[in-house]
N, C-alpha and C positions, 0 to 999 in steps of 0.2 A: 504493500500500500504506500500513496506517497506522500502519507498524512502521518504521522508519530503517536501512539497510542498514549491517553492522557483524560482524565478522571473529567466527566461533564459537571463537576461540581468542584471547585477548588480553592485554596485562600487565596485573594489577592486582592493588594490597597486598589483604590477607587484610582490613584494616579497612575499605578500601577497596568491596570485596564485601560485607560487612556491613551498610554504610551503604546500598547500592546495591540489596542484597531487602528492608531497612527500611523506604525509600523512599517508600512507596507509604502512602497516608490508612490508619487501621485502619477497625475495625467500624464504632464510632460516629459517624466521620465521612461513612463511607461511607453512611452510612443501612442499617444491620443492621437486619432484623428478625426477631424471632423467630415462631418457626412451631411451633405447639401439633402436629403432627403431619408426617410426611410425606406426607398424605393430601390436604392443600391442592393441587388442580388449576386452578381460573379465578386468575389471576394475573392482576392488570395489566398491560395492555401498556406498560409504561415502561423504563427502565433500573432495575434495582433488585437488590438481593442479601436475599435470609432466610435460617436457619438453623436445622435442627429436631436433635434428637437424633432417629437413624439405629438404633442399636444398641446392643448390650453383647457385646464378645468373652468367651467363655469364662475368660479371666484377666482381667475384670472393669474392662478397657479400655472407654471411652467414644467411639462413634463417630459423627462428626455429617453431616449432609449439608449442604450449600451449595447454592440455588438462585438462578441467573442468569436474570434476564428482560430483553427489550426491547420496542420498541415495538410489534413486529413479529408478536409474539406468541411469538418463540423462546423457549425455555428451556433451559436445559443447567442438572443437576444433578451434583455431586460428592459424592465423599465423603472421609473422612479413612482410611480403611481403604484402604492404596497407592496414597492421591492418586489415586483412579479416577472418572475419567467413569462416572456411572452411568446418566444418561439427557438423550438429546436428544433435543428434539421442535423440527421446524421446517415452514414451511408450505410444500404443494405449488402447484402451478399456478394454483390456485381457489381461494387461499388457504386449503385447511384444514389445522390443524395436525396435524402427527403422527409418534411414533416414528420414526427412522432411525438408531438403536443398539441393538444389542445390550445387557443387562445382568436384573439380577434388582432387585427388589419391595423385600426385605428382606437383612438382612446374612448370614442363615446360609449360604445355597448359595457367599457368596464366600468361605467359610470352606471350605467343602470342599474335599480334594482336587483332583478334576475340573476346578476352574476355569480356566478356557483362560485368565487374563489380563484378563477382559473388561475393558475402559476404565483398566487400572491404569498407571501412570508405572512406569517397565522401569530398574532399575539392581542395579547395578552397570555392568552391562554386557549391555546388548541383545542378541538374537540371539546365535549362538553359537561358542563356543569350542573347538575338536578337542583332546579328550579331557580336556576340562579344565584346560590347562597352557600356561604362557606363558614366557619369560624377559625379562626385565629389566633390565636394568642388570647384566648378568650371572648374576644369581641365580632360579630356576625358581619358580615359584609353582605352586598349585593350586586347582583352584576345584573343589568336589563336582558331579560329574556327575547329571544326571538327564534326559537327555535322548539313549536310546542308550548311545553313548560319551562323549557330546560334556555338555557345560554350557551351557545354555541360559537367558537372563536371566541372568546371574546368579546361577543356582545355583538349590537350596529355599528357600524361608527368605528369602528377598531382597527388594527395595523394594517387591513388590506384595504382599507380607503384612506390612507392617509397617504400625501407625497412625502417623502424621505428624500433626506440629503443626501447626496452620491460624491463618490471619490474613485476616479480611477486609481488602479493598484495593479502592482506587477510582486507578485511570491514566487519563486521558484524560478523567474521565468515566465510563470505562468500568468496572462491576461487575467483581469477583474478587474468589480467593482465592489467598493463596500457602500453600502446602507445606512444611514445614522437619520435612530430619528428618539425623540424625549417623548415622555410620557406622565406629565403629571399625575402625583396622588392625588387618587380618585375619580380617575380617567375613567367612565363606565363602573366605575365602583370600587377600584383595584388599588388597596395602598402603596404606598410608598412613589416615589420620583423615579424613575425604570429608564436609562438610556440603554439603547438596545445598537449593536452594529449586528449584519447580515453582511457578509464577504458570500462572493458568487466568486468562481475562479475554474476555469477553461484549460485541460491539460490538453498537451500534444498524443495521450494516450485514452483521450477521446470521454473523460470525465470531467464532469461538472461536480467540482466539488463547492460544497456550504459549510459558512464557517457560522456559528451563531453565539453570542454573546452579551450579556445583560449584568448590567451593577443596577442596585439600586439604593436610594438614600433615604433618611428621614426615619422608616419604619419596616420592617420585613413585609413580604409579599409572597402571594402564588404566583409560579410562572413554570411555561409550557409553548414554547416556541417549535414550528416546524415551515415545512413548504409543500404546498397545495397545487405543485403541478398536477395535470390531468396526464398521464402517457396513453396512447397509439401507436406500437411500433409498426403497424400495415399501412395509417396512415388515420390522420383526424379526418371524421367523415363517415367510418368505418364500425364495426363494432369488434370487442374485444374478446368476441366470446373463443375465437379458436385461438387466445393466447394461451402457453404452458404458464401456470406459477406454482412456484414453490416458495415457504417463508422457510426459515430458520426457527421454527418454534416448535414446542411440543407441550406451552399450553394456551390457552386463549382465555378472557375474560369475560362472560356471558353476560347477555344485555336484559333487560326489562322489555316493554311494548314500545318506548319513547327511546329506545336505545342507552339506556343508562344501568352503570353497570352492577350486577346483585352483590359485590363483594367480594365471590366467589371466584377463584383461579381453577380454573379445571385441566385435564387433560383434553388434547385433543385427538386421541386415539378412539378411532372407531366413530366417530363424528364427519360433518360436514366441513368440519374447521381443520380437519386433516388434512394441512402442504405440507411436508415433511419429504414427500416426493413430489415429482413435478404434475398436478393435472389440470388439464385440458376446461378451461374455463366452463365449456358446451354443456358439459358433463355434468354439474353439477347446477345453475345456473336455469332455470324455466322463463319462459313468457311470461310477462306479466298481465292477466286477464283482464280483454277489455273491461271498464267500466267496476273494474274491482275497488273495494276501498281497502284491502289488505296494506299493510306498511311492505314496499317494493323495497326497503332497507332489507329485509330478514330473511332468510333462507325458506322457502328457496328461491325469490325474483332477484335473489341480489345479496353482496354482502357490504358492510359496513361497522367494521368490528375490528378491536383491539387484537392481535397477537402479543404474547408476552415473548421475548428471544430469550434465544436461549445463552446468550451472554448479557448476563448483568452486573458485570464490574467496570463499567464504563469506558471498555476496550471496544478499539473499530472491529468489526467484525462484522461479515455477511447476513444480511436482514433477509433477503428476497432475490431471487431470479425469475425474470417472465422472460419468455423466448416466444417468438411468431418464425413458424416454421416458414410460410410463401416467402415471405422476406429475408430470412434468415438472420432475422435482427437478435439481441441480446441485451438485456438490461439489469444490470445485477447491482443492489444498493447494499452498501456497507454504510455502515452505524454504531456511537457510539451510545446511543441512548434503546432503554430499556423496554419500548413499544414501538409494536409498528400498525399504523391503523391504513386497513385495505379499505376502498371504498369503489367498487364499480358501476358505477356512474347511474344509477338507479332512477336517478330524478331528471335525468335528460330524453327529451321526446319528440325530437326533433323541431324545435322551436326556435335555439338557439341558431346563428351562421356566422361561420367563423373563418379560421385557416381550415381549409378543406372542406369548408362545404356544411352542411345541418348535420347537429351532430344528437344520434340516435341511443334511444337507451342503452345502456350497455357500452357506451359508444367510446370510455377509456375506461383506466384505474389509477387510483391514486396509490401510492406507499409513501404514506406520511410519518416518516420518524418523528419519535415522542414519549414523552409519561403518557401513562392510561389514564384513559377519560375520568374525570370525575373527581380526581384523586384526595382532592382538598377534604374529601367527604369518605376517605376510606384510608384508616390507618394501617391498615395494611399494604397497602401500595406503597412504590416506591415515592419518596416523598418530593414535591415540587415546591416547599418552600424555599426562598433567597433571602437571604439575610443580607444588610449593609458589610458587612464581613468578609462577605463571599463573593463569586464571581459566575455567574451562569457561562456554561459552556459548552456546545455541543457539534459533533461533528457528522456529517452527512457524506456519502460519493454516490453519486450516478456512475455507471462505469456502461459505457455501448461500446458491444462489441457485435459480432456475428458468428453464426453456427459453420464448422468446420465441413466442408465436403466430405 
């Protein structure tokens, strides 16, 4: 791996952290370039980072996009509108490049409503909370619901509609951009003062790696950071049923009706929650009936559930592998955190048009590294509190590659 194995949870001063998202070369060292448009498609095959303006929010915010290229012909595009992955393109078998996320063109549709998340950095706190409400340190907090009963993300209003401050960056070598954006106590309900970085960073070995990092001051807090790309390795547009996945796990976290979790850490031997070996999405996955009111979240229209990995000593280690055979694509995430929540794409019905065209139920999957849902409310889970003390930290890689002849 080309990330050094190192504890998502560790002591370090507040200046300390400071220095440490600073770290990294800016634009002009990194070789910035500017991009007269986001129209620019033949890229060089090198390492290399551009920059075009993206947009204008309605309150008259400036949003830019950032493009990572390598040799290889990869590109991963961001943007500053909730630190989101807005588009990947990587090559298949026969080396031609092509879409394998989800996202849209332009910035309005991420303004709307509707938007499921597509490629946005998830905070306050990922996945979801029952009913909104946690305690603390003795004292009960709230977080606005919108999701059922529950709080989801983080609430409205939260890390994936905000614009974040951007920094080109070069590690390694390697192209990026980092993320910075503050979050005062009592943001949606959440104490403490939370400055968050998000580094995105583009290897010549065809990985998207994520760097994620939170101090917070004043008061301790929950937190639960991850990234909500959609993938398609056949192509957005498509649906994802004939992909192979396998997690790294052998136990999963059972849900309620509203998706919240009973407590309970099970096996998942002899279950539907069975990836341990690779299968075949088809296989397990049904129609969902017209006109049904069944939750399309639960097995069997669909899943949206915590896996526990089977490493939790907050060492990088393999989460998941999907593979799509036509294509011969590969996609195998390592992780340093202790859940992986799958989610394929249940609530899409072709309504949405994007890169690739409408995109149909079924139609990607997420592999969101992370704590398990809920956790603030279940002591037995791996714990998601931050202290002023401490320093949140967590590591992610995408890794594409393709299936051997």
């Amino acid at each position: 791996m080309p990330v050094q194995n190192q504890n998502p949870m560790f002591r370090m001063t507040r200046r300390g952290f400071l220095l440490a998202s600073g770290a990294a070369t800016a634009c002009a060292l990194a070789g910035c370039r500017s991009m007269p448009g986001a129209s620019m498609e033949n890229f060089p095959r090198k390492l290399a980072l551009y920059k075009s303006l993206f947009g204008i929010t309605p309150h008259g915010a400036k949003v830019y996009q950032y493009t990572l290229t390598n040799s290889h012909g990869m590109v991963v595009r961001l943007i500053t509108y909730g630190a989101r992955v807005q588009r990947i393109q990587a090559p298949d078998a026969h080396g031609n490049i092509g879409d394998v996320a989800l996202g849209y063109e332009t910035l309005p549709p991420y303004l709307n409503a509707d938007d499921p998340y597509f490629g946005a950095t998830i905070g306050r706190y990922a996945n979801r909370i029952a009913n909104g409400t946690f305690t603390l340190n003795g004292k009960t907090y709230h977080i606005p619901i919108n999701n059922g009963p529950n709080a989801l993300h983080g609430g409205p209003n939260a890390f994936d509609r905000q614009v974040w401050n951007a920094t080109a960056v070069q590690e390694a070598g390697r192209p990026g951009v980092r993320f910075n954006l503050f979050s005062p106590a009592m943001q949606n309900g959440f104490p403490g003062d939370l400055e968050t970085a998000a580094t995105y960073l583009l290897s010549d070995q065809n990985e998207l790696l994520i760097h994620l990092r939170a101090n917070v001051a004043g008061s301790p807090t929950v937190i639960n950071l991850t990234n909500h790309t959609y993938f398609n390795l056949a192509g957005p547009g498509t649906k994802i049923l004939n992909h192979r996945l396998m997690i790294n796990a052998d136990r999963y976290t059972p849900v309620n009706k509203v998706l919240i979790p009973t407590g309970q850490i099970l096996t998942v031997a002899g279950t539907p929650y069975d990836f341990r070996k690779p299968v075949l999405l088809a296989s397990r996955i049904k129609p969902f009936p017209a006109g049904s009111k069944a939750n399309s979240d639960l097995i069997p229209y669909g899943y949206d559930y915590n896996w526990c990995l089977n490493a939790q000593d907050g060492k990088m280690t393999l989460a998941a592998r999907l593979e799509e055979h036509a294509t011969g694509r590969v996609l195998e995430c390592f992780t340093t955190q202790p859940g992986l929540q799958v989610y394929t794409g249940n609530y899409l019905n072709g309504t949405l048009q994007g890169i690739g065209g409408a995109y149909p139920r079924h139609g990607a999957i997420t592999l969101e590294t992370q704590h398990y849902p809920d956790s603030p409310n279940h002591p037995n889970f791996p714990s998601t509190v931050l202290t002023p003390s401490e320093t949140y930290y967590q590591k992610t890689v995408y890794r594409f590659r393709t299936l051997q002849p």
